[in-house]
N, C-alpha and C positions, 0 to 999 in steps of 0.2 A: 544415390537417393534421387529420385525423381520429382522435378519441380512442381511444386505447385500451384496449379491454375487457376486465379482469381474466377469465379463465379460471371457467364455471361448475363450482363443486362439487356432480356430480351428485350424488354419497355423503351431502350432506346434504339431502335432499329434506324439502317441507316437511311438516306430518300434520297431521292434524286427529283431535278427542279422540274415544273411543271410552269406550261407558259402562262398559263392564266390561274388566277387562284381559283377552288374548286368553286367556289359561289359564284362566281362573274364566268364561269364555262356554262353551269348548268342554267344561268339564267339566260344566256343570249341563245342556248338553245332552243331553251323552253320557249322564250321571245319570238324566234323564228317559226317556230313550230304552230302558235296563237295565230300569228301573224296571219302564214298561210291559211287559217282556222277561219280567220278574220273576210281574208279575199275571198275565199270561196260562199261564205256566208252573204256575204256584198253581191256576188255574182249571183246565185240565185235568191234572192230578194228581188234584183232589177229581171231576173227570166223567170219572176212567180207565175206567170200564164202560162208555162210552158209545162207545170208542175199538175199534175192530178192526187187531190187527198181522196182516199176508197170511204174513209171516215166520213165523212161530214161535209166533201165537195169544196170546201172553204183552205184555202193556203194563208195562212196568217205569219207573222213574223216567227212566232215561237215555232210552228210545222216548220219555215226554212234553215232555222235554226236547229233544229232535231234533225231535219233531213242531211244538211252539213253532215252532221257527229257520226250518224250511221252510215252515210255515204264514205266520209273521210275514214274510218273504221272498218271500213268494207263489211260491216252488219247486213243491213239491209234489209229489211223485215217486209218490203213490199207497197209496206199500206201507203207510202207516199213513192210516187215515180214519176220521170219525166217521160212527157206523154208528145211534145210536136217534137218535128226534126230538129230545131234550133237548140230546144234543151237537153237532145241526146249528142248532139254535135259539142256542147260545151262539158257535157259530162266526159265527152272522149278524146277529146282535146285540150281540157284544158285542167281540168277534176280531178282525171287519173294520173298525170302527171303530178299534181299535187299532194294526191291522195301518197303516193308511193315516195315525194320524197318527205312529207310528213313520217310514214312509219319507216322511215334510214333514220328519222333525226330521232328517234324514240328508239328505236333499236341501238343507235350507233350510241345514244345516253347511257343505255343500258351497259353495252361494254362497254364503255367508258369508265362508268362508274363503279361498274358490282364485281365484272369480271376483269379487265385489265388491272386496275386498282389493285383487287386482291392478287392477284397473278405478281404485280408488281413489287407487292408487302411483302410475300410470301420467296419472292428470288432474290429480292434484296436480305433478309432472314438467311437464306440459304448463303449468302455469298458473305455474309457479316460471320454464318457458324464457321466459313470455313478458311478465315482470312489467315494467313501465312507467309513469312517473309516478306513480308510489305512494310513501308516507309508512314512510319505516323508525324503527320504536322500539328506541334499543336497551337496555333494560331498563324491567321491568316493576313496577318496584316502587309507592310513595304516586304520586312525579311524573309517573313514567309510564303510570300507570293513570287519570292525573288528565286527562292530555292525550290518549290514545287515546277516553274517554268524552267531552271536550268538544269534538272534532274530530268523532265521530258525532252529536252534539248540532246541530254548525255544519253538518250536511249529508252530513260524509264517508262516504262506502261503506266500510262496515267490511272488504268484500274488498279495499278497495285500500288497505289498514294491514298493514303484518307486524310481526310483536312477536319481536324475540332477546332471549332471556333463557335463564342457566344453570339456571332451575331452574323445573323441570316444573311445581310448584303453580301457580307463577305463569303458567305457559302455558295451565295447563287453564283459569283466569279470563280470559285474553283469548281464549280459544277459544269460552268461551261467547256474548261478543258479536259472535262472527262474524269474528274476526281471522283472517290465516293467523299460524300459528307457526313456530318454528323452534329448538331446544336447541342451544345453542350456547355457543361465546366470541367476545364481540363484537369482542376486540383480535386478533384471528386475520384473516388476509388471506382467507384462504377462508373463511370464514365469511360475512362480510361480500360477495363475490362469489356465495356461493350465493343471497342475494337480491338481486344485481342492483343493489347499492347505486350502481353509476354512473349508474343509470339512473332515480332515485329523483328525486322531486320537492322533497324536504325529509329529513332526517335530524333526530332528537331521541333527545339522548343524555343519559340517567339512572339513570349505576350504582350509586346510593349511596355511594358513596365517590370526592373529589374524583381521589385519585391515578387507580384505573380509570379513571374519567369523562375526564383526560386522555389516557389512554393510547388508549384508544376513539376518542377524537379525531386523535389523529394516525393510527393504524391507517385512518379510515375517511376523513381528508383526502389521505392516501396513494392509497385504492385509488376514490375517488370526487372528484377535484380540481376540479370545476365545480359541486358541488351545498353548495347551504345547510345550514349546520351549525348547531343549537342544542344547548347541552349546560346542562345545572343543575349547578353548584358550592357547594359553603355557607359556604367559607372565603373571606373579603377577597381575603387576599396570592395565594391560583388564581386568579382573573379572569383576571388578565397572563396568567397560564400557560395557557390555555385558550384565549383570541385565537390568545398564539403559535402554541398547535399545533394553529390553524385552525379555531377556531371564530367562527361570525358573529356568533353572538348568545349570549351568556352571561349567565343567570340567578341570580339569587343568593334563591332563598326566605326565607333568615334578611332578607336587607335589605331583601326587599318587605316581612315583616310586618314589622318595625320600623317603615318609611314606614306601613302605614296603622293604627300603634300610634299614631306622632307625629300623622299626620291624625286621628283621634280624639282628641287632645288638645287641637285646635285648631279641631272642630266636629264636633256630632254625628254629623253626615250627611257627611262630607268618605269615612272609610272604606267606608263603605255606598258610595257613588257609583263609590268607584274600584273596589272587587270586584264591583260591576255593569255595570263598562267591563271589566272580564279576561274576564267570560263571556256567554256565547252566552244563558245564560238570564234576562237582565235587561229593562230597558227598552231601554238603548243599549250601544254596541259599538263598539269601535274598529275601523276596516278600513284595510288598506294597498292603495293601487290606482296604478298607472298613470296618467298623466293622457289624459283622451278628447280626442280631435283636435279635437270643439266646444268644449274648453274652453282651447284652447291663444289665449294672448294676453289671458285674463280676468285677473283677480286671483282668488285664495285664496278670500276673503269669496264670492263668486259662486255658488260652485260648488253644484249644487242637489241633489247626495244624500247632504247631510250638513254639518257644521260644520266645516270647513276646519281644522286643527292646526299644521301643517309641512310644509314640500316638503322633497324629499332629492334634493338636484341633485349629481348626480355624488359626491364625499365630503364635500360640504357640507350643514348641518343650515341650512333657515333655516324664523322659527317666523314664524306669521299678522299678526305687529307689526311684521315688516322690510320695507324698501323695495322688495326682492328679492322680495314675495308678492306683489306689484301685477298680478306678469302671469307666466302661468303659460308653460314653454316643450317643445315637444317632450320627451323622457326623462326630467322630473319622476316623481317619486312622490309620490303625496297620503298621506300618512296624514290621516283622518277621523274625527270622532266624527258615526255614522248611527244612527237605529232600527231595531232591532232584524231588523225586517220588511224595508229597505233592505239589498240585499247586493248590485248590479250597480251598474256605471257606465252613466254616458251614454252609449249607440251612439256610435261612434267615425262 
């Protein structure tokens, strides 16, 4: 039976950040745009002798003002023109240069605003319908900024990370490394369907606070029931509660650092080693893999892209000491400790 798809919420489309906010772009254009409006008006005011009106002979403020608009415009209607060499020398040197980057900065508003804008709605729409095995964070705070950065470290395409989180700061920081975003609540059903969460490769869930953190959990085991769940907790007694409401793998940062507080009291190097197995930027690295079809029937110890750990055979844990590692079987999982430079398996 084939799963069914939570309803995409078009109305939350995802953005991408923009350096100035849309009011303070269009104003210091428009600002520049007067401005030059302003110089040129200035300029022919002090060259009004230079100016012939066919009307009525007389150049007054308002004719240099009108002449500006249609001049700057490239209208031009006639009835006023510059008539000695001095005011066609400043029409051609100095006018038409202003005249032409006026109509850039009115042109360049226009894409800016009508056509790139929607261009931009309309590909981000396209790239939200068609989002696919991609990594959903849902909050961006210490955790979650810790795992989006060492996820582009280990290789990941920052485009294929979306980052929800309620509050925009945080968004403009994962937008800078290339993330899509999205403002939202994560415990929201539509929310979580406007990125596609069924369709996600992995979920990581880190709201700062244990309570949200579950509730996030169950919202997005609700609307996404085949995909891996990791969530960070920092209280003991939530672990339980975070399984129960569907999480895979549940983190507790207070009781890593504790372990590699106690590992440093029991050798210098013991902490050093294990925060150089968490990340990508060490010597070595833990990897979770499948087992390859040439290795089916070896033992554990064998296996040549890396130091053999544990198999995870079905819900059993067994470690590289048991009897059970002697020979590896079809649907094993290897977790490994590999160098760094080691990330594939054996051709199957």
């Amino acid at each position: 039976m084939s799963k069914r798809r939570p309803p995409l919420a078009l109305t939350k489309p995802l953005r991408r950040a923009v350096d100035l906010p849309v009011w303070a772009d269009v104003a210091l254009r428009l600002g520049g745009a007067f401005a030059l409006v302003f110089f040129v008006v200035i300029i022919h005011w002090i060259d009004r002798d230079g100016l012939k009106d066919t009307h009525d002979g007389a150049v007054s403020f308002l004719d240099v003002f009108y002449f500006t608009m249609i001049s700057i415009t490239t209208t031009g209607f006639g009835d006023i023109a510059p008539v000695s060499d001095k005011s066609r020398l400043i029409e051609a040197v100095i006018v038409t240069p202003i005249r032409f980057a006026v109509i850039f900065i009115f042109v360049g508003t226009a894409y800016n605003f009508i056509i790139k804008r929607s261009w931009e709605t309309w590909r981000m729409k396209r790239i939200q319908e068609r989002l696919a095995d991609h990594i959903v964070v849902l909050g961006y705070g210490v955790s979650g900024s810790e795992a989006v950065q060492e996820l582009i470290e280990r290789g990941t395409d920052p485009s294929c990370i979306v980052v929800v989180d309620p509050s925009g700061g945080r968004l403009r920081l994962a937008e800078q490394v290339g993330c899509n975003v999205l403002e939202g609540d994560a415990t929201r059903d539509e929310t979580l369907a406007a990125v596609r969460i069924d369709l996600a490769r992995a979920i990581l869930i880190s709201a700062g606070r244990d309570d949200t953190t579950i509730l996030i959990v169950l919202t997005a085991r609700h609307v996404a029931p085949g995909v891996p769940i990791t969530a960070v907790v920092r209280a003991d007694d939530n672990e339980l509660l975070a399984r129960q409401a569907g999480a895979d793998n549940v983190i507790n940062p207070v009781r890593f650092t504790g372990l590699l507080l106690a590992g440093s009291a029991e050798g210098q190097h013991i902490a050093e080693y294990m925060s150089d197995l968490a990340s990508v930027g060490g010597r070595v690295q833990l990897i979770e893999r499948p087992v390859a079809a040439s290795e089916i029937g070896k033992p554990l110890e064998q296996i040549h892209t890396g130091k053999g750990l544990r198999i995870y055979r079905g819900d059993k844990a067994i470690g590289f000491w048991e009897a059970e590692a002697h020979s590896l079987e079809p649907g094993d999982i290897i977790v490994e400790i590999a160098a760094t430079c080691v990330k594939e398996a054996p051709a199957d």
